[in-house]
C-alpha positions in Angstrom: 72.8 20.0 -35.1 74.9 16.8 -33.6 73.7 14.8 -36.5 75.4 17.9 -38.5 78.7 17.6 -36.2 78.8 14.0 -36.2 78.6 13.2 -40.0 81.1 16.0 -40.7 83.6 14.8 -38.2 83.3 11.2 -39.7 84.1 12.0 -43.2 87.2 12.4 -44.9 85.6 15.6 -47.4 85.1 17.7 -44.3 87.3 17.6 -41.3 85.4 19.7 -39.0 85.5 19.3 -35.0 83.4 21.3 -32.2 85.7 23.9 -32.0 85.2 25.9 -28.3 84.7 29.3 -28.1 85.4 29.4 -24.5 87.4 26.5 -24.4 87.7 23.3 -21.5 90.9 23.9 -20.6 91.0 27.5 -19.3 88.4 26.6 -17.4 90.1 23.8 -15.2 89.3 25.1 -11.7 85.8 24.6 -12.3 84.5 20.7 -13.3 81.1 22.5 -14.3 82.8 25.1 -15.9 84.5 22.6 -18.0 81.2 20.9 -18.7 79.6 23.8 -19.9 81.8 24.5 -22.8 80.7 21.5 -24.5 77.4 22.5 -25.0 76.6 23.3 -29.0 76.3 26.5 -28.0 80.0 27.5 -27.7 80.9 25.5 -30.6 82.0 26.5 -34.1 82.9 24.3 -36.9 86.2 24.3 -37.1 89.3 22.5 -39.1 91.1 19.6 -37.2 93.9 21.1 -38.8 93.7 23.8 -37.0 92.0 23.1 -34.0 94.1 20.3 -32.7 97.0 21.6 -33.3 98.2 24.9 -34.1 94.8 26.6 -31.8 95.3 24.6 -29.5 98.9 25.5 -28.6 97.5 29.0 -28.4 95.0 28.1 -25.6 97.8 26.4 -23.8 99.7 29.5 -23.6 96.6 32.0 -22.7 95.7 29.4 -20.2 99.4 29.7 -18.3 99.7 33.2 -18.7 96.5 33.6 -17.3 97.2 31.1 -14.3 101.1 32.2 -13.9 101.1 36.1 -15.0 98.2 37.2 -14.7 96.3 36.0 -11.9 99.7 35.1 -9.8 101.6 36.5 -7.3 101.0 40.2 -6.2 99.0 41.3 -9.3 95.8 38.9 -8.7 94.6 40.5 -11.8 91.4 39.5 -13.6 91.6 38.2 -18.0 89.5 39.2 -19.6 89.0 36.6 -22.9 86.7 37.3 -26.2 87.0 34.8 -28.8 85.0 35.1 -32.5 84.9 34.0 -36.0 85.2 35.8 -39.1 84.6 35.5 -42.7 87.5 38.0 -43.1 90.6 36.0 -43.3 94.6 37.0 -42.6 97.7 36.5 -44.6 101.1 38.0 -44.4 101.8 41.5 -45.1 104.2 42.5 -47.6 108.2 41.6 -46.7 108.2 41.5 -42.4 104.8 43.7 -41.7 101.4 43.3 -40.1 99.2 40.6 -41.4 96.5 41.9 -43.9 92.9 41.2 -44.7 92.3 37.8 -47.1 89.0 37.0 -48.5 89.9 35.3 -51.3 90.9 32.1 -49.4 88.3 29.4 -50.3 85.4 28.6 -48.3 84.9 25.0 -49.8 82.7 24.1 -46.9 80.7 27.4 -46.3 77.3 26.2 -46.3 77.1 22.4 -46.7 73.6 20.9 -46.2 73.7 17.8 -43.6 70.1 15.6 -43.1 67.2 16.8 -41.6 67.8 20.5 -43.3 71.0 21.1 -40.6 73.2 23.6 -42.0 76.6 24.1 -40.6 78.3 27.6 -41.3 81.9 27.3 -41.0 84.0 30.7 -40.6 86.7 32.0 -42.2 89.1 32.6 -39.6 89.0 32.5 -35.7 90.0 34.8 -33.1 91.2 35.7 -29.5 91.8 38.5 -27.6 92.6 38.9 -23.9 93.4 41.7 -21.9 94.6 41.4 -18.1 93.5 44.2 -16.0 95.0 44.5 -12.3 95.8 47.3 -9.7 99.3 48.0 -8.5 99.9 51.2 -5.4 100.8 54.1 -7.0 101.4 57.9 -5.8 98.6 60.9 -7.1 98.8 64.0 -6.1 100.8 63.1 -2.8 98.8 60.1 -1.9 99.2 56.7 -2.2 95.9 55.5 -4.0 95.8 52.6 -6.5 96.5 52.5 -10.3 94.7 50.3 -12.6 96.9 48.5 -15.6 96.4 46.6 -18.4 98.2 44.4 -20.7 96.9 42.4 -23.9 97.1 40.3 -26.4 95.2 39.1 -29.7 96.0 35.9 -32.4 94.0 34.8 -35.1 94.0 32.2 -37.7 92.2 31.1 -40.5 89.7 28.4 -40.3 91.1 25.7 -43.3 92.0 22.0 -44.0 95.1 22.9 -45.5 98.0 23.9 -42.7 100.0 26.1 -45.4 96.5 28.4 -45.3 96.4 29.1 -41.5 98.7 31.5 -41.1 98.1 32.0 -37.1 99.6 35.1 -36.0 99.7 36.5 -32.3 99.5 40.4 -33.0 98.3 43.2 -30.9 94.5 43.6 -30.1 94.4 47.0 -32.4 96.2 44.9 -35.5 93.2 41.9 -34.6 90.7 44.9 -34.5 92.4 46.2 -38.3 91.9 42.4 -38.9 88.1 42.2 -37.9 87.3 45.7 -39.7 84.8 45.5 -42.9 86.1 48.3 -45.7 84.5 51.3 -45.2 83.0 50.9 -41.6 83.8 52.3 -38.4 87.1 50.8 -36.6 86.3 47.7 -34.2 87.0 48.2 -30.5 87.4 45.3 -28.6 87.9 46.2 -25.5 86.0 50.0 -25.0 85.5 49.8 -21.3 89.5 50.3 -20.8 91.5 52.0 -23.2 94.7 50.3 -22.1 93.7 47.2 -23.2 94.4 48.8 -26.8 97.7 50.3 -26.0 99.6 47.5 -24.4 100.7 44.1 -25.5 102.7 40.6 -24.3 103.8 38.1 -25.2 102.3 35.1 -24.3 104.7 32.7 -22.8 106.2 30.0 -25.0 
């Protein structure tokens, strides 16, 4: 699988990197942590197009909302990240709306064989989703007695060479879950251990 990585990284016709799943830099507190996410195992072939640029600017903002919203100050709370690929891609919705399904955009590099049999799979789009659960004091039934909040937030992008194909969009997790949804099946539910993680959105900070 490095021999797969390695030729594809060092030739012009396919421009792919190890992109992280759980990437380096959220994980800064940690130098193990960090190690750990270069392992081939949290890797995806990814775009340099995308991935050093555009994806990466959206892990520099999860990773100071994360240390400056959500885990700061009186909230302490705890993010919760998933991060995927799919072979169902986005593009704008019609005038100003939600971004729609795509599966016509090409896959030129799908399946490309590499030596010694190595086939490297390369996605469609990528994902993220996060949700930041914390408790704040709160009044039921006369007593004081902690309630639990949630806020969250979802962008996705496709997985190409060409910059004018990305179309990265931060959305809400259910419009990502829309996103992620084959024709026909039941809905995808991110997050089903809170429901608030579905209802609520931010911003991520600029």
């Amino acid at each position: 699988m490095n021999d797969a990585y390695d030729e594809a990284m060092n030739t012009d016709k396919q421009p792919l990197e190890r992109g992280h799943m759980n990437p380096s830099g959220i994980n800064s507190f940690n130098p193990d942590f960090m190690k750990a996410t270069f392992t081939l195992t949290n890797a995806v072939p990814q775009f340099k197009t995308s991935n050093s640029d555009f994806w990466k600017t959206s892990e520099e903002r999860i990773y100071s909302y994360a240390k400056h919203t959500c885990g700061a100050g009186s909230r302490s709370g705890t993010l919760y990240l998933l991060t995927g690929t799919s072979n169902f891609g986005l593009r704008p919705g019609p005038g100003v709306g939600k971004p729609v399904q795509d599966t016509t955009i090409p896959l030129p590099y799908t399946r490309t064989t590499f030596p010694n049999g190595v086939t490297l799979v390369t996605p469609r789009a990528v994902w993220t989703a996060g949700c930041c659960v914390w408790k704040e004091p709160g009044k039921i039934l006369g007593s004081w007695w902690p309630s639990k909040k949630a806020e969250s937030f979802a962008v996705m992008s496709n997985n190409q060479d060409n910059p004018d194909l990305l179309h990265q969009t931060e959305m809400r997790v259910t419009d990502l879950e829309a996103l992620l949804t084959k024709p026909g099946s039941p809905g995808v539910n991110l997050f089903p251990g809170d429901g608030n993680c579905r209802k609520n959105d931010v911003t991520l900070p600029s």
